[in-house]
Legacy VTK file of the C-alpha trace (Angstrom):
# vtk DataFile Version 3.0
C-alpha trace
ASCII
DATASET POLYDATA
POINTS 370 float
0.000 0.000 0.000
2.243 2.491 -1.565
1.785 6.049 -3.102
3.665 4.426 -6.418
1.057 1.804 -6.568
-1.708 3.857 -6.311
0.172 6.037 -9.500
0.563 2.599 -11.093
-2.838 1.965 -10.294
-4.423 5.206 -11.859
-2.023 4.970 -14.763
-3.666 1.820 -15.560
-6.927 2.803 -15.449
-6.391 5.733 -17.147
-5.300 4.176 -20.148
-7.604 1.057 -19.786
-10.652 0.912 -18.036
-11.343 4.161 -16.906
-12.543 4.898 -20.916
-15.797 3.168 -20.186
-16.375 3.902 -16.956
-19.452 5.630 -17.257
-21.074 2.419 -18.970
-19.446 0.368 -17.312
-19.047 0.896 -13.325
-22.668 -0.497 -12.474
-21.689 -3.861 -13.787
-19.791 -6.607 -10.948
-18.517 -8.774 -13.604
-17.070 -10.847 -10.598
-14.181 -11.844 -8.620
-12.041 -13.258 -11.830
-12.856 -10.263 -13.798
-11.083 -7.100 -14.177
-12.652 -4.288 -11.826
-15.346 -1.806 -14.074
-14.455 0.632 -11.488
-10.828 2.481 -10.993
-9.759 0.412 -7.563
-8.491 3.726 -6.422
-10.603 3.681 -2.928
-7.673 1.724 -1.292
-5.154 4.634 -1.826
-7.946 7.798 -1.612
-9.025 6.412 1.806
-5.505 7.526 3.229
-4.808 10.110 0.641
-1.700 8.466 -0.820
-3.736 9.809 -3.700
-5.637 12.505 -3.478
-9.110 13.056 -4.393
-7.905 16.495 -6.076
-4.792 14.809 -8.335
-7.240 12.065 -9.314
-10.186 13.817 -10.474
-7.748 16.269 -12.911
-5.770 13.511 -13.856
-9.512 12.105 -15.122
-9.938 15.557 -16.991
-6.981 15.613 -18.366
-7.058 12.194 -19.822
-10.842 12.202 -21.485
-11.954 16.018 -20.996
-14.965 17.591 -19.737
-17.624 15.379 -21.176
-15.944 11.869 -21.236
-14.547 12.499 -17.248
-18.102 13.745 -15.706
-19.213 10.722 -14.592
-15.890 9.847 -12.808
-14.798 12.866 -11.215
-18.838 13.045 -9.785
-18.080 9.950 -8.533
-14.639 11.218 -6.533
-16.520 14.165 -5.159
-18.932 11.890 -3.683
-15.926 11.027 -1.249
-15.321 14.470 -0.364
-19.019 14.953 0.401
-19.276 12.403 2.270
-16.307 13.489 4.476
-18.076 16.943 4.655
-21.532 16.459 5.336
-19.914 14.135 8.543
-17.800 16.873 9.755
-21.002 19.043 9.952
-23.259 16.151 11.460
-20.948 14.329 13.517
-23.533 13.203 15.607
-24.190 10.057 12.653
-20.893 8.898 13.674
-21.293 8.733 17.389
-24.771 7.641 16.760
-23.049 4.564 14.530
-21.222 3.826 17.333
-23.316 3.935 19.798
-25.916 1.713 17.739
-23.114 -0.914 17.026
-22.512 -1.549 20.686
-26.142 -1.816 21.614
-26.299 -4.402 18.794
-23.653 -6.438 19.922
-25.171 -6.570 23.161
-28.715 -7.982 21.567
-26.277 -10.642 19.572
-25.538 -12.370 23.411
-28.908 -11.918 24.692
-31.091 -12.550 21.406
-30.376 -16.421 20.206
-32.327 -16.043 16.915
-30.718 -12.738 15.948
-27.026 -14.212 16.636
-27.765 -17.063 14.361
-28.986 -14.826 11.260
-25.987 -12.538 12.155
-23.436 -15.408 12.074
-25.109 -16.994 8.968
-24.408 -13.548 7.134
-20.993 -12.904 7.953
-20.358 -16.489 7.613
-21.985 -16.234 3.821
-24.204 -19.141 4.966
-27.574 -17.368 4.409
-29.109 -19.495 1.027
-29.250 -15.952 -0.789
-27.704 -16.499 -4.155
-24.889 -13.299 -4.501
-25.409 -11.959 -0.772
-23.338 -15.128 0.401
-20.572 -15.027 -2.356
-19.964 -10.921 -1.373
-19.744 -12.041 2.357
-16.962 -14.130 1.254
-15.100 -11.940 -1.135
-15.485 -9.636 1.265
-13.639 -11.447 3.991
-11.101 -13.181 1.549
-10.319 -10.188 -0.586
-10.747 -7.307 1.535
-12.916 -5.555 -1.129
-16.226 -5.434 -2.808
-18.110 -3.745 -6.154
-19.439 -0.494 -4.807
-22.886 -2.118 -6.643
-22.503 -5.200 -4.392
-21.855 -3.170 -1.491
-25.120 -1.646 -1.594
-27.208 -4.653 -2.610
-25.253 -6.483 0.745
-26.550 -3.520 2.446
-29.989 -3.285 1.968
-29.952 -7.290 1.517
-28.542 -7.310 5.428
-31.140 -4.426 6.243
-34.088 -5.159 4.637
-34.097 -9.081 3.912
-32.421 -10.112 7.029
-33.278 -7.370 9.271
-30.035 -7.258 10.771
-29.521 -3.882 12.372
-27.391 -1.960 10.206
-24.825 -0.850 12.294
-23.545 -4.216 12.632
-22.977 -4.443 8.506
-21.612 -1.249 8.632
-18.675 -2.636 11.234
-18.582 -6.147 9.298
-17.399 -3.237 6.414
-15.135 -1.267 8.245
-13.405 -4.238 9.461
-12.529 -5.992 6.575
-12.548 -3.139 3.663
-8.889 -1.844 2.557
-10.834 1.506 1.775
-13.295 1.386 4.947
-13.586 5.101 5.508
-15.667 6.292 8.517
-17.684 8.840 6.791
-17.771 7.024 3.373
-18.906 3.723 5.251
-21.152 5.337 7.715
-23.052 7.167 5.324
-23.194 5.082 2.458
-25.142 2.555 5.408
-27.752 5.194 6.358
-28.310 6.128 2.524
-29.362 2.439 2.154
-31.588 2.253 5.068
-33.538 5.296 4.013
-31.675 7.566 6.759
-29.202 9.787 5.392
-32.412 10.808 2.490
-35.248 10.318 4.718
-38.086 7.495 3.637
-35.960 6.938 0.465
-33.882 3.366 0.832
-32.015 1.524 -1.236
-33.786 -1.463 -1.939
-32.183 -4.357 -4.137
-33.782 -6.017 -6.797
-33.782 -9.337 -8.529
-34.070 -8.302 -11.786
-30.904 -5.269 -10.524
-29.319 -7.654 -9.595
-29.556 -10.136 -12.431
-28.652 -7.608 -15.085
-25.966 -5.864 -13.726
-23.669 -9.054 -12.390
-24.781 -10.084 -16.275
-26.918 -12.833 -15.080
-24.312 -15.026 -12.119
-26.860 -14.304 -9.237
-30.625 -14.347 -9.503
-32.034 -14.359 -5.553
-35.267 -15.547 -4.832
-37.129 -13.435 -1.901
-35.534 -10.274 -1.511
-38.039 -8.184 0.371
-38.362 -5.357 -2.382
-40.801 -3.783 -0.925
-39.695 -2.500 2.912
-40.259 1.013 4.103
-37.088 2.831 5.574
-35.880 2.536 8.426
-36.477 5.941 10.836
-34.913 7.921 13.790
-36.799 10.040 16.198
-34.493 12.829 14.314
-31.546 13.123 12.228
-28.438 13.968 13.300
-28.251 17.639 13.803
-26.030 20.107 11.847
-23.309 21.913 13.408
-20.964 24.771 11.593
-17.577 23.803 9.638
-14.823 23.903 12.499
-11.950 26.230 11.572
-8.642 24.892 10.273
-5.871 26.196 12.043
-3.552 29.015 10.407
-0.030 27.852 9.517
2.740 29.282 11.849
5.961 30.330 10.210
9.393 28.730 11.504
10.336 25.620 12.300
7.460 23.162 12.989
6.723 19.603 13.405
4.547 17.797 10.966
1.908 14.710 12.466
0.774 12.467 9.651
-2.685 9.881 10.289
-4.145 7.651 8.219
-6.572 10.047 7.071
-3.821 12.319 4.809
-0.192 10.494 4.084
0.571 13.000 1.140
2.994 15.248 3.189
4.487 16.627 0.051
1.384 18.211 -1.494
0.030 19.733 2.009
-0.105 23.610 2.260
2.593 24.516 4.763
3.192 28.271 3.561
6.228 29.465 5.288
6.661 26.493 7.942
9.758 24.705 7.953
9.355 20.721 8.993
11.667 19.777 10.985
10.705 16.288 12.308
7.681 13.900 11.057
5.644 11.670 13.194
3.394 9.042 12.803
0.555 7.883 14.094
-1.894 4.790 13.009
-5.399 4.610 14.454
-6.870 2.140 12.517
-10.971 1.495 12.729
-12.014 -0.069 16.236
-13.350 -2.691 14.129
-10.093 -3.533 11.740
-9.190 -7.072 10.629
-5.347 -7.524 10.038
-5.353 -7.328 6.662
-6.261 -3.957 6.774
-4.308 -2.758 9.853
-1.239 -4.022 7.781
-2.384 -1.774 4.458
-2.715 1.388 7.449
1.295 -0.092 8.681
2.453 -0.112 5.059
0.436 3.000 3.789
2.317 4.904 7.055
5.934 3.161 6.239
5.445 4.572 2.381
4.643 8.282 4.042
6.956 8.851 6.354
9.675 7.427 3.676
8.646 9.880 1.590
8.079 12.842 4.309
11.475 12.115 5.590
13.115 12.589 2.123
10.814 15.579 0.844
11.801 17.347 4.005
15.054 16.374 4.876
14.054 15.392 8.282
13.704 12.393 10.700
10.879 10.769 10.202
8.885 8.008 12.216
6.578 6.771 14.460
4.927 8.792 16.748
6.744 8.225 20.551
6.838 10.261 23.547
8.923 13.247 23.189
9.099 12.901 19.347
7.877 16.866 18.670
10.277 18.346 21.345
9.330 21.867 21.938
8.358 22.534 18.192
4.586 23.476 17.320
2.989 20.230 16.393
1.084 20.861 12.786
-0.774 18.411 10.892
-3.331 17.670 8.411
-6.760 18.166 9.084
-8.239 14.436 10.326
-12.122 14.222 9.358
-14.458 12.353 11.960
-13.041 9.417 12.867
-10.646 7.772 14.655
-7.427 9.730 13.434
-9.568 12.512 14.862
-10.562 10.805 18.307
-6.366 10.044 18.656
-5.078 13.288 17.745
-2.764 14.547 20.951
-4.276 17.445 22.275
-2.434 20.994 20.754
-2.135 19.750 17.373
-2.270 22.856 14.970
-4.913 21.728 12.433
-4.336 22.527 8.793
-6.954 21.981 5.468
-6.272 21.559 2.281
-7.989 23.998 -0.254
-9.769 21.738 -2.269
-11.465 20.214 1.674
-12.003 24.202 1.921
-14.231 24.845 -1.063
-16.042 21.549 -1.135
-16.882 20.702 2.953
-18.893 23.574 3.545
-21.023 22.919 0.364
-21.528 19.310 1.275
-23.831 19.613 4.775
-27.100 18.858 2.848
-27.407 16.379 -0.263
-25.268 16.199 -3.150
-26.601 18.101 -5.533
-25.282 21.323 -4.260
-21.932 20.163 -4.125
-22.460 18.450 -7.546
-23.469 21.219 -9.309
-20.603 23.387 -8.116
-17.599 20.736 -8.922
-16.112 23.400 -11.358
-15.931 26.287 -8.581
-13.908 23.429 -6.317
-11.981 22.644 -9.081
-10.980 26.100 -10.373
-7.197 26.899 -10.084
LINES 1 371
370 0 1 2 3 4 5 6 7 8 9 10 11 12 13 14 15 16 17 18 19 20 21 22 23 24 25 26 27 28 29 30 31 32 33 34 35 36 37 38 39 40 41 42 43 44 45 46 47 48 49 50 51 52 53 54 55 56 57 58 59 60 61 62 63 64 65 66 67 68 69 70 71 72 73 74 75 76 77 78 79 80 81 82 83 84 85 86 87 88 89 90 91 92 93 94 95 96 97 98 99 100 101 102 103 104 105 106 107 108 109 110 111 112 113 114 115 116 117 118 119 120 121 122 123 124 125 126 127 128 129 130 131 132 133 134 135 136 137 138 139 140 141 142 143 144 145 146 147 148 149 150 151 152 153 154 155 156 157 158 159 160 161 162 163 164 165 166 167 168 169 170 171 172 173 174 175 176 177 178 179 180 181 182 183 184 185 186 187 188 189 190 191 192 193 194 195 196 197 198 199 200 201 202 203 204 205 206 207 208 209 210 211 212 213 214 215 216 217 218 219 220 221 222 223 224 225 226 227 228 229 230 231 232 233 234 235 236 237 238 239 240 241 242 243 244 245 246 247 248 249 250 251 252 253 254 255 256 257 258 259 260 261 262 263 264 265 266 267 268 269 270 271 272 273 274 275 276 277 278 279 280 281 282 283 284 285 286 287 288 289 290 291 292 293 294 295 296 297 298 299 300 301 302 303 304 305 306 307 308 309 310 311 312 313 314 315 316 317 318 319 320 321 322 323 324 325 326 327 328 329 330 331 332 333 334 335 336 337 338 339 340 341 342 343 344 345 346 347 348 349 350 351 352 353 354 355 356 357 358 359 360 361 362 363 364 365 366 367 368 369
């Protein structure tokens, strides 16, 4: 999990896939089959690319018209990381909501069995149990079969959803916290009120080009509802850059040191410091080990500086900067003092993304204006 893959990896798709994207990314062709969609989650989920570099690179390579679809797609990330930095109350609810259902899986028998049965991929539903398996074996799904698992686990099963959304976190190489979290609630109606997600048979069918065909998907469930959504709160301020010599903090949430906006500081020492999801399997607390090894490589060259992990003492007396961490748990670990930087493009597009997605959608060329 290296920034040069993730290059390699949009190279690739840049002059393969990526030309029929917009046809193309609805369709799971399978697990032997070459992804319809770029595979660039892994290494936007910790910024070894970022969602800026990728979404030019996109116009760049097939223009206004032929790119719209993808870089859309991209800003959905950014939105999602917005709208949860002005409603970070879905997060804590999440949490909150997980650990009450892990408490009904010891006391409720016939809820542990359906829960074990899905995770397992032992549920009889043709598709739902090969994604729980790919899923666990592979570390990654279709973002298609992600949401027909989801509403499948919501709606079918009536498993509560914050359980799927950990079974997610823990074994996706690009689990994000807002991405994840969000994406769950859109399914069960939550994040668009009374609208769901519901998957179909026939969906289904045509768009994994006829493998899976389940029988009694319940495509006709209301949404699930809250006494009242999370409530808004304003954009925190970034911090202003202090000139001099400084100390530089990378997470998991930003390991592109060499692109942040420093103005005048001078970096004198990099940390690092891993919070992976409560919920992470090994697989992906070794991508977070290997993403952080690649960055502080990197940081440590760029800037001319030591460069490790984090350890008591590490900053000395310098002013401890870093990159701003969304909601999350790079947030929750952050040492208390840090000096809080954001990058421009997080500027323009966060404070447009704290309703739906429209409004950021329709002002993608503002964001992306030099």
């Amino acid at each position: 999990m290296t920034r040069d893959a993730g290059l390699d990896a949009l190279s690739a798709f840049l002059a393969g896939s990526g030309a029929d994207y917009a046809a193309a990314r609805n369709t799971d062709r399978g697990r032997a089959a070459a992804p319809t969609t770029s595979a660039l989650s892994p290494f936007l989920r910790r910024r070894l690319l970022t969602e800026e570099e990728v979404a030019r690179a996109g116009l760049r390579a097939f223009g206004e018209r032929g790119a719209e679809k993808f870089v859309s797609e991209v800003f959905w990330r950014s939105y999602f990381k917005g709208h949860l930095e002005t409603h970070p109350e879905a997060w804590a609810r999440y949490r909150a909501g997980r650990d009450a259902a892990r408490h009904r899986l010891a006391a409720e028998p016939g809820l542990r069995r359906t829960y074990e049965r899905a995770i397992a991929g032992r549920t009889g539903i043709d598709g739902f149990d090969d994604w729980a398996a790919q899923l666990v074996e592979e570390n990654w799904l279709h973002n298609h079969a992600r949401m027909w698992f989801a509403s499948i686990w919501i709606f079918t099963l009536r498993l509560p959803w914050e359980l799927g959304a950990a079974f997610f976190l823990r074994h996706l190489l690009d689990g994000d916290p807002a991405s994840n979290t969000l994406s769950w609630r859109w399914v069960a109606g939550l994040h668009t009120r009374g609208k769901p997600y519901l998957a179909r048979r026939a969906n289904i069918r045509e768009f994994t080009e006829g493998r899976h065909d389940p029988a009694g998907l319940d495509e006709g469930a209301a949404s699930l509802e809250e006494a009242m959504p999370p409530r808004e709160g304003p954009l925190a301020p970034a911090d202003p850059v202090p000139a001099g010599p400084v100390a530089l903090l990378l997470h998991l949430d930003d390991l592109n040191p060499e692109s942040l906006p420093l103005g005048e500081a001078r970096v004198m020492r990099v940390g690092g410091l891993i919070a992976s999801a409560d919920e992470a399997a090994d697989p992906v607390r070794a991508a977070d080990a290997a993403a952080m090894a690649d960055a502080l490589a990197r940081a440590g060259a760029h800037f001319g500086c030591p460069a490790g992990p984090v350890q008591d003492g590490w900053a000395g007396e310098l002013p401890v900067v870093t990159p701003w961490a969304p909601v999350g748990p790079s947030a929750d670990a952050l040492p208390a003092g840090c000096l809080r930087i954001r990058r421009v493009w997080d500027e323009r597009a966060w404070p447009l993304s704290n309703r739906g997605y429209s409004r950021l959608r329709s002002a993608i060329s503002k964001v992306m204006a030099s």
